[in-house]
C-alpha positions as CSV (number, residue, x, y, z in Angstrom):
1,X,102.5,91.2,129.5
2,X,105.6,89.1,130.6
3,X,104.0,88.3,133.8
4,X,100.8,87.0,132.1
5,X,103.0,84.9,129.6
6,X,104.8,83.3,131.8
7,X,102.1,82.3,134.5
8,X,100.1,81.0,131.5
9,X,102.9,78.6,130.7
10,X,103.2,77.7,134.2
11,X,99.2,77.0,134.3
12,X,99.1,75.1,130.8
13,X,101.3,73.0,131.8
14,X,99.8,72.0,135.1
15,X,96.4,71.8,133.1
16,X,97.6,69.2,130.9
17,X,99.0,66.9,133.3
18,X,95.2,67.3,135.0
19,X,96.5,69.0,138.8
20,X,93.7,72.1,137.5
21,X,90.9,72.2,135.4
22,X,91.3,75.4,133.8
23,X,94.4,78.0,133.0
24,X,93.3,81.1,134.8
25,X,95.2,82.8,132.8
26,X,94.0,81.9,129.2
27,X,91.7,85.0,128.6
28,X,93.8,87.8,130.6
29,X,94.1,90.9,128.7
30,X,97.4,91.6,127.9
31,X,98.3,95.1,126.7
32,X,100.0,95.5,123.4
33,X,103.9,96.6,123.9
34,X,104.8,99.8,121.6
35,X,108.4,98.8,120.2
36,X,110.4,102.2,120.2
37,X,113.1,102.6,117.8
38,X,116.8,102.4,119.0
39,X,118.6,105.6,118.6
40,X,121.6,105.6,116.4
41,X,124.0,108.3,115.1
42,X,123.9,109.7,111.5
43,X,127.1,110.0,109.4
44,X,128.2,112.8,110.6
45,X,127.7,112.7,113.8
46,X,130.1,109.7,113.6
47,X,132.5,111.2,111.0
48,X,132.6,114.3,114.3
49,X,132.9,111.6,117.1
50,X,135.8,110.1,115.2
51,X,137.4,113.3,114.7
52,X,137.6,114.0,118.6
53,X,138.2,110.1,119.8
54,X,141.5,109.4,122.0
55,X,143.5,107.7,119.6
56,X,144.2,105.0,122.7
57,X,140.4,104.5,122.6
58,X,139.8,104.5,118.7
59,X,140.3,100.8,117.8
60,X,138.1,99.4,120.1
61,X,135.6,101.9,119.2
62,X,135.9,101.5,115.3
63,X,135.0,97.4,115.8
64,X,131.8,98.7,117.5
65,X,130.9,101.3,114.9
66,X,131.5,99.4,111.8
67,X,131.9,95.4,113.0
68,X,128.9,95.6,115.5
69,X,131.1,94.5,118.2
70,X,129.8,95.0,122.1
71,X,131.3,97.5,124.1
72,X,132.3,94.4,126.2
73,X,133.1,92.2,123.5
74,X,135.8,95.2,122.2
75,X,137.4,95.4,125.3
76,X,138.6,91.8,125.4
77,X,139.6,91.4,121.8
78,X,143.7,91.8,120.9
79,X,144.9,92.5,117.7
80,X,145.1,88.8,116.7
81,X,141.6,88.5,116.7
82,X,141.6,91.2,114.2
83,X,142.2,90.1,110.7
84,X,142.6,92.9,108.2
85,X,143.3,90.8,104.9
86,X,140.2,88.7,105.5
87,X,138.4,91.5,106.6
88,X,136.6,90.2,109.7
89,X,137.2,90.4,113.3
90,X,136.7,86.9,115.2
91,X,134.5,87.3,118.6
92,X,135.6,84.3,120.7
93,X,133.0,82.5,122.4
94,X,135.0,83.4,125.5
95,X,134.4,86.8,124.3
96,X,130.8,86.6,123.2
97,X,127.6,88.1,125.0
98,X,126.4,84.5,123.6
99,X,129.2,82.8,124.6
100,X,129.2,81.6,120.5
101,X,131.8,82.2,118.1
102,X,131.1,84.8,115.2
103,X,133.3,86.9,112.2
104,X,132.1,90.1,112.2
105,X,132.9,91.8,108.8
106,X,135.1,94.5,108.8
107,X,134.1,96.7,105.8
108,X,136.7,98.8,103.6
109,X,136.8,102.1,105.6
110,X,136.6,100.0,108.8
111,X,140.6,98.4,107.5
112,X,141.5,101.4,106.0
113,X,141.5,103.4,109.8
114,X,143.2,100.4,111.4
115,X,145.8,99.4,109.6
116,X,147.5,102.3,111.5
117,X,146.9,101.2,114.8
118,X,147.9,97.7,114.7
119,X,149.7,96.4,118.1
120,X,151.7,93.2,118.6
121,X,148.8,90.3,118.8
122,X,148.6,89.8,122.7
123,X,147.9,93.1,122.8
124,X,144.3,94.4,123.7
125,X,142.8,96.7,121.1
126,X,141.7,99.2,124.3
127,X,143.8,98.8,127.4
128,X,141.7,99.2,130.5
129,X,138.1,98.2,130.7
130,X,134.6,99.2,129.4
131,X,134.2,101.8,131.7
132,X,137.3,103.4,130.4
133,X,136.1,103.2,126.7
134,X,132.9,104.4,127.8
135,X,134.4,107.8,129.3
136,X,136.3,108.1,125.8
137,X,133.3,108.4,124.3
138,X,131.5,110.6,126.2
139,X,134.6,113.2,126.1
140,X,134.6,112.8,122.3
141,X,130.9,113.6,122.0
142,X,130.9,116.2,124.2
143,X,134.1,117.8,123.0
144,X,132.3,116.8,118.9
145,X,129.0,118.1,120.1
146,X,127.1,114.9,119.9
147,X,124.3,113.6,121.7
148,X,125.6,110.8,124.0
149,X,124.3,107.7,123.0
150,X,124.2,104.3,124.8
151,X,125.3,101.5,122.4
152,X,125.5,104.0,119.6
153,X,128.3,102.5,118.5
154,X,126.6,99.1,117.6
155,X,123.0,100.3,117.1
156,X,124.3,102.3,114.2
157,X,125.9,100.1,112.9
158,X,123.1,97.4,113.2
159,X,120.8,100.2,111.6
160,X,123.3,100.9,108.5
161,X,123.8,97.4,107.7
162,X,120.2,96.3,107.7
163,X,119.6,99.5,105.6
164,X,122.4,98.8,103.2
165,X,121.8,95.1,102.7
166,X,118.3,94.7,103.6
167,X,119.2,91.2,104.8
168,X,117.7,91.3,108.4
169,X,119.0,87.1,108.7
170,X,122.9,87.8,107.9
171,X,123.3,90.8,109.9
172,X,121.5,89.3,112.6
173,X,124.2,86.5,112.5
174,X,127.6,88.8,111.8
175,X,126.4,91.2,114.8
176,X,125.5,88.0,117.6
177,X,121.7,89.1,117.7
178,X,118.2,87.3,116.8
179,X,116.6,87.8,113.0
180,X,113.2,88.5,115.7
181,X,115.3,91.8,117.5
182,X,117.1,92.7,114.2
183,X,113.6,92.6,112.3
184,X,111.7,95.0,115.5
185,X,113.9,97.4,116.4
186,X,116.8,98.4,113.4
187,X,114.3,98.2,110.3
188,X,113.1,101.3,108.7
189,X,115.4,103.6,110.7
190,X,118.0,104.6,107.9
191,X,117.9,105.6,104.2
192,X,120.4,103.5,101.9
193,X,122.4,106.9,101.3
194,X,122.9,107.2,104.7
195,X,123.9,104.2,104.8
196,X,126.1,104.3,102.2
197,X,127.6,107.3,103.6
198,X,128.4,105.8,107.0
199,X,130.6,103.2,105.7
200,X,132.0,106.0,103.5
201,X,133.6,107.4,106.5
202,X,136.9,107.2,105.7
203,X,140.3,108.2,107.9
204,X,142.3,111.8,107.3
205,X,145.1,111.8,104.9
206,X,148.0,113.8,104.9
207,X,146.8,116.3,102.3
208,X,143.0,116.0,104.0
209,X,141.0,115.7,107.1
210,X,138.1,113.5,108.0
211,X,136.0,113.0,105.3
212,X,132.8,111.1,104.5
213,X,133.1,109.7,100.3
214,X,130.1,110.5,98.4
């Protein structure tokens, strides 16, 4: 279906400057493309990964679970662009996928398990690289018993906002992505309880463990 797209444009346009009469591409069948669902983990399975996450590992990961951050985005941040009173994190352009500046919103539980980790502000939020991060991961959901998920982190938290907010436009903008992906692939996917209950997740207390507010 790409193919055929693009050699139509390339044929249209040649056709309307008159080098050929006709696009020979114009009436190609082109097979309809069956969207599949991203996969994304529930509450708990979150609330478990969490509980087993190397603490060295754990702020970069909670920016991707509950900012939307990229795993390569998270691994160049420091702590000064993490802003806890304001409540967003601020993805450079230098550190963007799309090389443009965004806040991504840090919601309550998200400040509420950082404020504990905070390092000086040069310092990087997950020393080493993605790759690193990426083994942290798979060693907490293996040692949690969670299925290993690429991007989980950020596809669930995609999935939980659009659920929550129903506002496909704004988290499309907080999380660096197009209204047209947000709208194909993250609708429909999550109830608003679940929802709800993801950003319920909230860090263990002294007098309690890991726990996920009703």
């Amino acid at each position: 279906r790409t193919f055929a797209t693009v050699a139509s444009g390339l044929f249209e346009f040649h056709r309307r400057r008159g080098a050929i009469l006709e696009n020979p591409c114009r009436d190609l069948d082109r097979e309809k493309v069956r969207r599949e669902a991203v996969a994304f983990w529930t509450p708990k399975e979150c609330a478990a990964i969490l509980s087993h996450l190397d603490r060295v590992a754990l702020p970069a990961f909670l920016v991707s679970l509950f900012a939307g951050c990229r795993t390569a985005e998270a691994v160049r941040l420091t702590w000064a662009d993490v802003n806890l009173d304001a409540g967003h994190v601020v993805v450079g352009g230098a550190v963007a996928k799309t090389a443009s500046r965004r806040l991504a919103p840090l919601p309550d539980n998200a400040r509420a398990w950082l404020r504990p980790l905070v390092g000086s502000p040069d310092a990087a939020l997950c020393p080493g690289d993605g790759v690193a991060l990426a083994r942290a991961v798979t060693a907490a959901c293996a040692a949690a018993g969670v299925r290993r998920l690429a991007n989980g982190a950020r596809h669930s938290c995609i999935t939980f906002k659009v659920a929550l907010s129903g506002d496909v436009a704004r988290v499309a903008l907080e999380s660096g992505n197009s209204p047209a992906v947000v709208h194909a692939h993250y609708r429909g996917l999550a109830t608003t309880d679940d929802a709800k209950a993801f950003f319920s997740i909230m860090p263990p207390t002294q007098d309690a463990g890991l726990r996920i507010v009703a």
